[in-house]
C-alpha positions as CSV (number, residue, x, y, z in Angstrom):
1,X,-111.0,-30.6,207.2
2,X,-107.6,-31.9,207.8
3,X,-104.3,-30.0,206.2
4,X,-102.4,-33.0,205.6
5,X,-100.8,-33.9,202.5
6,X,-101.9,-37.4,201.2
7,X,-99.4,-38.8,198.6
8,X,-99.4,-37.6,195.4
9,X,-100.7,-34.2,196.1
10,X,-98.2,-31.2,196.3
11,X,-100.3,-28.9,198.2
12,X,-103.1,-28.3,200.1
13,X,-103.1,-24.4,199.0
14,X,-105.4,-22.8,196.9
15,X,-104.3,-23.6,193.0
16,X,-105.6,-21.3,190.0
17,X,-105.0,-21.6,186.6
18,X,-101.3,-22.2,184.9
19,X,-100.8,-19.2,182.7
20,X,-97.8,-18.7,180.1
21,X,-97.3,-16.3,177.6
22,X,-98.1,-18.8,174.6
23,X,-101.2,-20.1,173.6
24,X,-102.7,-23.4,173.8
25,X,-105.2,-23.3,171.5
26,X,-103.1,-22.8,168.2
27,X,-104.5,-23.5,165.0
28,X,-104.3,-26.4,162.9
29,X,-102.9,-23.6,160.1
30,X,-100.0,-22.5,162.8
31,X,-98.8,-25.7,164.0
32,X,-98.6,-26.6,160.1
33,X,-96.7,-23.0,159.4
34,X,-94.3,-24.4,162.7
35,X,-93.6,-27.9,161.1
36,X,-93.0,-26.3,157.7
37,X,-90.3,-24.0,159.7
38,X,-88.5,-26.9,161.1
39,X,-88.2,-28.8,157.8
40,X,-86.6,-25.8,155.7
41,X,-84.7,-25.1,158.5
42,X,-83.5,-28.6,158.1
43,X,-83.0,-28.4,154.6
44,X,-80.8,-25.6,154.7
45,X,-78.4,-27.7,156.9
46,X,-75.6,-30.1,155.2
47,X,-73.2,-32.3,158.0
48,X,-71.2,-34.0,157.6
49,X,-70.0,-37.3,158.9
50,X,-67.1,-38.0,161.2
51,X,-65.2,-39.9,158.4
52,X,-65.9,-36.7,156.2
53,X,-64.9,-34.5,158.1
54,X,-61.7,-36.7,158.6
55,X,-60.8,-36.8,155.0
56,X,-61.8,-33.3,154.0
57,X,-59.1,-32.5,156.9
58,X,-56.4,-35.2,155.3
59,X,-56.6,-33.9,152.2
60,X,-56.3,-29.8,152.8
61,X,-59.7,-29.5,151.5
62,X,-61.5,-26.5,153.0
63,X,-65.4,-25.1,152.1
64,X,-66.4,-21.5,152.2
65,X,-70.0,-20.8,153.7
66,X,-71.1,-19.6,149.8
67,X,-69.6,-23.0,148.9
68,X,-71.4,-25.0,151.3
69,X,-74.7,-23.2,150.2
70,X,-74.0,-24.2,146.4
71,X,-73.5,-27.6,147.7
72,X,-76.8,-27.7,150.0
73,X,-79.0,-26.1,147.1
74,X,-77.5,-29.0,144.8
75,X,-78.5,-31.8,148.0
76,X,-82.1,-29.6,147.3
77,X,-82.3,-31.0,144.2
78,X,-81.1,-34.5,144.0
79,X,-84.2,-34.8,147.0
80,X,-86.3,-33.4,144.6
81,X,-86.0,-36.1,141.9
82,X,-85.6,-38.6,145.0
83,X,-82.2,-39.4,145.4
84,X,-80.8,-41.2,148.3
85,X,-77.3,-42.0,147.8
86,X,-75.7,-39.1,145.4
87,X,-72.1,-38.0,144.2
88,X,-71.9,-34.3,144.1
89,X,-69.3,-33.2,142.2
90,X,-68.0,-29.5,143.0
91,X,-65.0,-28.2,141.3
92,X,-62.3,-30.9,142.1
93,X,-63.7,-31.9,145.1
94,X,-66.4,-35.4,144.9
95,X,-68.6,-36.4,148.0
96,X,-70.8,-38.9,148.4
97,X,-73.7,-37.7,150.0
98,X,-76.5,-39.2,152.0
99,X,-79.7,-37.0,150.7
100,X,-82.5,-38.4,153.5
101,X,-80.1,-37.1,156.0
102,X,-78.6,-34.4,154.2
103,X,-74.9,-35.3,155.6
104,X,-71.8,-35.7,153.6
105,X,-69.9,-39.4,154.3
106,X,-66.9,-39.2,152.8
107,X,-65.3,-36.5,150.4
108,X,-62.1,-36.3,148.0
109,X,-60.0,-33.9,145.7
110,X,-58.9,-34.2,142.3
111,X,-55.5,-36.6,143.2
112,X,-57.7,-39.1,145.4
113,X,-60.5,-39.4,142.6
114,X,-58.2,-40.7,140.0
115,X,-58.9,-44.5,139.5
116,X,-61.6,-44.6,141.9
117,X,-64.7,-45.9,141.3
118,X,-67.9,-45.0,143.0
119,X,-70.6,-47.8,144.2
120,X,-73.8,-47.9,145.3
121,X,-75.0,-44.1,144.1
122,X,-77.8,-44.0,142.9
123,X,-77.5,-40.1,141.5
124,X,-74.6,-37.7,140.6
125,X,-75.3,-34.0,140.8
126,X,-72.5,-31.4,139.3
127,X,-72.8,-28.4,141.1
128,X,-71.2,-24.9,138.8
């Protein structure tokens, strides 16, 4: 018996099993309770684009956490009558949102709105 390493093999040692502290055999009821995890978690999140973000700077316009809830739970429900594209309107604030991906592309007060048309929305959601 020869102790050289042939390539490929990292030892010649003795090897026993790899053990962690999670499971491997999960079941099919967990890894569903895991994915369902991730997508709420998702859902709870609203970002918002670098133009957005730019603009909502510009104009002195600035969200509260509660706000930004209001405004998430509204995204909730424009993707529940399967919106894509949607104006959200919140107080004198309008942003055009991007429901799929749950982030806000571009956002205006009450002086930019006036005499502005919005295009290719298919949804408008008033959040009180």
């Amino acid at each position: 018996m020869s102790d050289r390493m042939l390539v490929g093999h990292l030892s010649t040692g003795i090897t026993g099993p790899i053990q962690g502290n999670r499971s491997v055999n999960r079941t099919k009821q967990e890894v569903a309770d895991t994915a369902s995890f991730r997508e709420v978690l998702s859902r709870q999140q609203l970002k918002f684009s670098h133009h957005a973000e730019q603009r909502l700077q510009q104009r002195g316009i600035e969200l509260l956490p509660d706000q930004l809830t209001r405004i998430a739970d509204a995204v909730d429900q424009a993707a529940a009558k399967g919106a894509k594209d949607s104006l959200v309107l919140f107080r004198d604030i309008a942003m055009i949102v991007n429901v799929p991906n749950r982030t806000v592309v571009t956002a205006m007060d009450g002086q930019s709105m006036k005499e502005h048309i919005f295009t290719q929305i298919d949804s408008a959601v008033v959040v009180v």
